[in-house]
C-alpha positions in Angstrom: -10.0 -7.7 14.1 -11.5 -8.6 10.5 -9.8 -7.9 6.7 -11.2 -5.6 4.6 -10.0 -4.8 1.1 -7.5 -1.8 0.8 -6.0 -0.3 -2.2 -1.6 -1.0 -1.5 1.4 -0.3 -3.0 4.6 -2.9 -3.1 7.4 -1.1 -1.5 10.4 -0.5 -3.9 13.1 -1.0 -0.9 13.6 -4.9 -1.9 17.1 -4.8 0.0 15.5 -3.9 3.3 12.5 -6.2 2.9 14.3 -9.1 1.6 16.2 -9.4 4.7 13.7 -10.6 6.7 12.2 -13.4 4.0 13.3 -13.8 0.7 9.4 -14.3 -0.7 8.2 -11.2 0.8 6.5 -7.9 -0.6 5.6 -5.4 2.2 2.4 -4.2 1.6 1.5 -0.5 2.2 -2.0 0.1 2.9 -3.3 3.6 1.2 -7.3 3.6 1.5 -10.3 1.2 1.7 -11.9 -0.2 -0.8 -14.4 -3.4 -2.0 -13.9 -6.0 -4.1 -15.5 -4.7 -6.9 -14.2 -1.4 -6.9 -12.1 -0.1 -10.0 -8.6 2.0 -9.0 -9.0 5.4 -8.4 -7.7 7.4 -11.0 -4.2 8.9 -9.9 -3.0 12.2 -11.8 1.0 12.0 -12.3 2.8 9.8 -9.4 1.5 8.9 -5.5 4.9 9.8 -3.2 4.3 6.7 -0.6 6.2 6.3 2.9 6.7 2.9 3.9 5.7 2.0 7.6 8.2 -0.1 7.8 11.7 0.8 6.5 10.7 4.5 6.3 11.7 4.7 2.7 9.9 7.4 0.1 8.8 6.4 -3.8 6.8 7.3 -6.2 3.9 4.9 -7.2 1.9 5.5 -10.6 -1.7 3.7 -11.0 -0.4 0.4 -12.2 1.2 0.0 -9.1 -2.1 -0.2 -7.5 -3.3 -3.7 -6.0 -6.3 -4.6 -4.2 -5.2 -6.6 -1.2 -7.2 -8.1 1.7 -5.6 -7.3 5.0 -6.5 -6.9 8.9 -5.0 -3.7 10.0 -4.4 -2.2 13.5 -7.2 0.5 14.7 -4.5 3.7 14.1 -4.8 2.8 10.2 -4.9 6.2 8.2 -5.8 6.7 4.8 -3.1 7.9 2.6 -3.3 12.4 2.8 -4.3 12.0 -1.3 -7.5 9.8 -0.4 -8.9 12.1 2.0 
């Protein structure tokens, strides 16, 4: 498996995530990217499902980060990247 760069969102659901380790953001991946790559452009708010605790928010584009991660093979681009 190798990392590549993905555009993520920090899920909002701190209580659930905190559980499990206090210095923890759970990262949801939403499409590929580079490293040189500016944000896309996102009109109004990004509804985002966390893989995790299942939880539903709305993301605008300053919650956008580029992250370096190694994902499983079944990654799926967010539906609003595709």
């Amino acid at each position: 498996m190798s990392s590549e760069y993905f555009w993520v969102v920090l899920c909002k659901n701190h209580k659930f995530h905190k559980r499990e380790n206090l210095f923890f953001e759970h990262k949801i991946p939403l499409v590929e990217t580079d490293a040189i790559e500016p944000p896309p452009a996102l009109n109004g708010g990004l509804n985002v499902r966390c893989d995790d605790c299942g939880q539903e928010y709305t993301y605008r584009s300053k919650d956008l980060l580029r992250a370096e991660l190694e994902l499983p093979a079944s990654f799926t681009p967010h539906a609003a990247f595709q």
